[in-house]
C-alpha positions in Angstrom: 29.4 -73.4 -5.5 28.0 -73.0 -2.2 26.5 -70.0 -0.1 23.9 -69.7 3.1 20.8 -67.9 3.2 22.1 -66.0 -0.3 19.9 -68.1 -3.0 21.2 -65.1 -5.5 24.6 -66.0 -5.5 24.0 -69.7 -6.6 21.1 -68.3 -9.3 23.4 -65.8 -10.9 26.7 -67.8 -10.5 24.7 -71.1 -12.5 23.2 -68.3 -14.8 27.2 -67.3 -15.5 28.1 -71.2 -16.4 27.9 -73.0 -20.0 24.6 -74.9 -19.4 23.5 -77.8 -21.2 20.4 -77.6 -23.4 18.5 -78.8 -21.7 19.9 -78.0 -18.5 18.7 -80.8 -15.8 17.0 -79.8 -12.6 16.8 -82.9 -10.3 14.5 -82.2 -7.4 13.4 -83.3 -4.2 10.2 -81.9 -4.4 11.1 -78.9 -1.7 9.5 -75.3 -2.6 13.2 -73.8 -1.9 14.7 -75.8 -4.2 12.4 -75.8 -7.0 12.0 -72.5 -6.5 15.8 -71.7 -7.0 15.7 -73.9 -10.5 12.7 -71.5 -11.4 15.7 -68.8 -11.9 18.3 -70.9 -13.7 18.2 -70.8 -17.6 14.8 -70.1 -19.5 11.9 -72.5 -18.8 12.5 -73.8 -22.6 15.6 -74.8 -21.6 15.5 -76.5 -18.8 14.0 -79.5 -17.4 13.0 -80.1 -14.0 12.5 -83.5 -12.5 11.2 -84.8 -9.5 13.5 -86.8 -7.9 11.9 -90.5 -8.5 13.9 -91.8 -4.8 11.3 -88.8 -3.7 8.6 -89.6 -5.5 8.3 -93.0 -4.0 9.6 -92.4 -0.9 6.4 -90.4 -0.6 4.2 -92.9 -2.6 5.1 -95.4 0.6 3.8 -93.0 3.3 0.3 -93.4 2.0 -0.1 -96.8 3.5 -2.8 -99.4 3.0 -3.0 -101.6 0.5 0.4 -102.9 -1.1 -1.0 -104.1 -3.7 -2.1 -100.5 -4.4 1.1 -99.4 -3.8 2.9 -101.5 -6.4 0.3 -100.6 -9.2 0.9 -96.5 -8.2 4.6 -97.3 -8.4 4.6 -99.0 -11.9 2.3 -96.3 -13.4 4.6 -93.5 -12.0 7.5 -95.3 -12.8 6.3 -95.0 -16.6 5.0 -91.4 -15.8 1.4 -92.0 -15.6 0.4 -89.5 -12.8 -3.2 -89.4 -13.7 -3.5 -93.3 -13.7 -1.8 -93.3 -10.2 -3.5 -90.5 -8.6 -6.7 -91.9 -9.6 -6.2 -95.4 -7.4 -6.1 -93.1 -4.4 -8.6 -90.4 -5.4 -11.4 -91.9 -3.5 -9.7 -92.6 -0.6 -10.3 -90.3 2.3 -7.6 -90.6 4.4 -5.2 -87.6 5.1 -1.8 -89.2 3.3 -3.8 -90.4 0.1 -5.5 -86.9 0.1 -1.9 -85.1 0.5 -0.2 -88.0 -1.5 -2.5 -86.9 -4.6 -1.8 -83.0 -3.7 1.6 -83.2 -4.0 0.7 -85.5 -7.7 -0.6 -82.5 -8.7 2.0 -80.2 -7.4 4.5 -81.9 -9.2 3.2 -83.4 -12.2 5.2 -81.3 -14.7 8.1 -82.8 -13.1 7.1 -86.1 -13.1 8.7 -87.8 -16.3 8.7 -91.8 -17.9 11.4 -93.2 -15.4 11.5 -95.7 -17.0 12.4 -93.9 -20.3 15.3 -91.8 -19.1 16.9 -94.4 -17.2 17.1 -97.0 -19.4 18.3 -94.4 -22.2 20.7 -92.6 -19.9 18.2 -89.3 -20.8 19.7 -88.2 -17.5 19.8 -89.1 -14.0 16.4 -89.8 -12.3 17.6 -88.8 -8.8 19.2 -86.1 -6.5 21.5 -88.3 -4.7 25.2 -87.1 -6.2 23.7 -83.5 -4.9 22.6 -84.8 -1.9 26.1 -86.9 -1.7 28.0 -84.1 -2.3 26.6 -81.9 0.3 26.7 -84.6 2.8 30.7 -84.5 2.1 30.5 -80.6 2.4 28.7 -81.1 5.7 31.2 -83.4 7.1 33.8 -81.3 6.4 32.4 -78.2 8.4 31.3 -80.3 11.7 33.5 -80.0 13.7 33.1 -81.3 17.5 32.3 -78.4 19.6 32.8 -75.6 17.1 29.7 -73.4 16.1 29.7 -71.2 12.8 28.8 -67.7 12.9 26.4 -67.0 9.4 28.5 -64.4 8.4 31.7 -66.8 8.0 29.5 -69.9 7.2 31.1 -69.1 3.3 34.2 -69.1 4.1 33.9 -72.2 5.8 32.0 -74.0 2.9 34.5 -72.7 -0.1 37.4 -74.5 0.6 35.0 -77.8 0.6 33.5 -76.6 -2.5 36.9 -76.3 -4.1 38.1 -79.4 -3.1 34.9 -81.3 -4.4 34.5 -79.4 -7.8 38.1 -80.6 -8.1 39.8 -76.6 -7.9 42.2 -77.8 -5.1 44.4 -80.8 -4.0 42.9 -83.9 -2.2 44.1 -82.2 1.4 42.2 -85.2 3.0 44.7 -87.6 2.2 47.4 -85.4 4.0 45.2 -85.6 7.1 
């Protein structure tokens, strides 16, 4: 399922689907996207993760010290946010300052790493999203051709379809 600038229909089409209990809520750490799992299932029953691939991806914009950088990674790697925040709470500059903002921001969604990956809990990252809308992207770029919004759904549907498995590989005919 795919739509532009229309959040709703996503919300209410997951909100239609046989969810998991919990349901899984990988995130990047984007206000529109955690902000769209906010609406999907009850908080009780769902679970919302920031994206570890994120997480440290943002960890190594702080800078500095690499040694400091592999301790913060091996605490938040076992979902010690406290214990990580704290190596760059005295530091002054801006990216530790925002680095231990966006800790706090996220620290509900901040789980032991570790933990679910080794147990298979569930996946730890948002690539297969982020994958899949790459392949949904490629599909709609076309050299020279511009999408009006109001057919931009049309245009994703039949990729949709085809990646959720609904319709015929028509790539391999190409």
């Amino acid at each position: 399922m795919a739509s532009f600038n229309q959040n709703d229909i996503i919300i209410d089409w997951a909100n239609k689907q046989p969810l998991a209990k919990p349901v899984t809520c990988p995130c990047d750490g984007h206000d529109g996207v955690c902000n769209i799992f906010k609406e999907i299932s009850c908080e009780q029953e769902r679970r919302e993760i920031l994206d570890w691939y994120h997480l440290n991806e943002n960890l190594q914009k702080v800078g500095g010290s690499r040694e400091r950088l592999k301790q913060a990674e091996a605490y938040l790697w076992k979902g010690n946010v406290e214990t990580a925040a704290a190596l760059f709470t005295k530091l002054k500059k801006k990216s530790p300052v925002n680095f231990c903002k966006y800790l706090e921001k996220h620290k509900e969604r901040i789980i032991n790493y570790e933990v679910f990956s080794r147990v298979g809990i569930c996946s730890i990252g948002s690539g297969a999203v982020e994958s899949g809308i790459k392949q949904i992207a490629r599909g709609i770029k076309i050299s020279g051709a511009s999408w009006k919004s109001e057919h931009v759904g049309q245009v994703l549907a039949p990729s949709c379809a085809y990646l959720n498995g609904l319709i015929g590989n028509q790539r391999k005919a190409a």
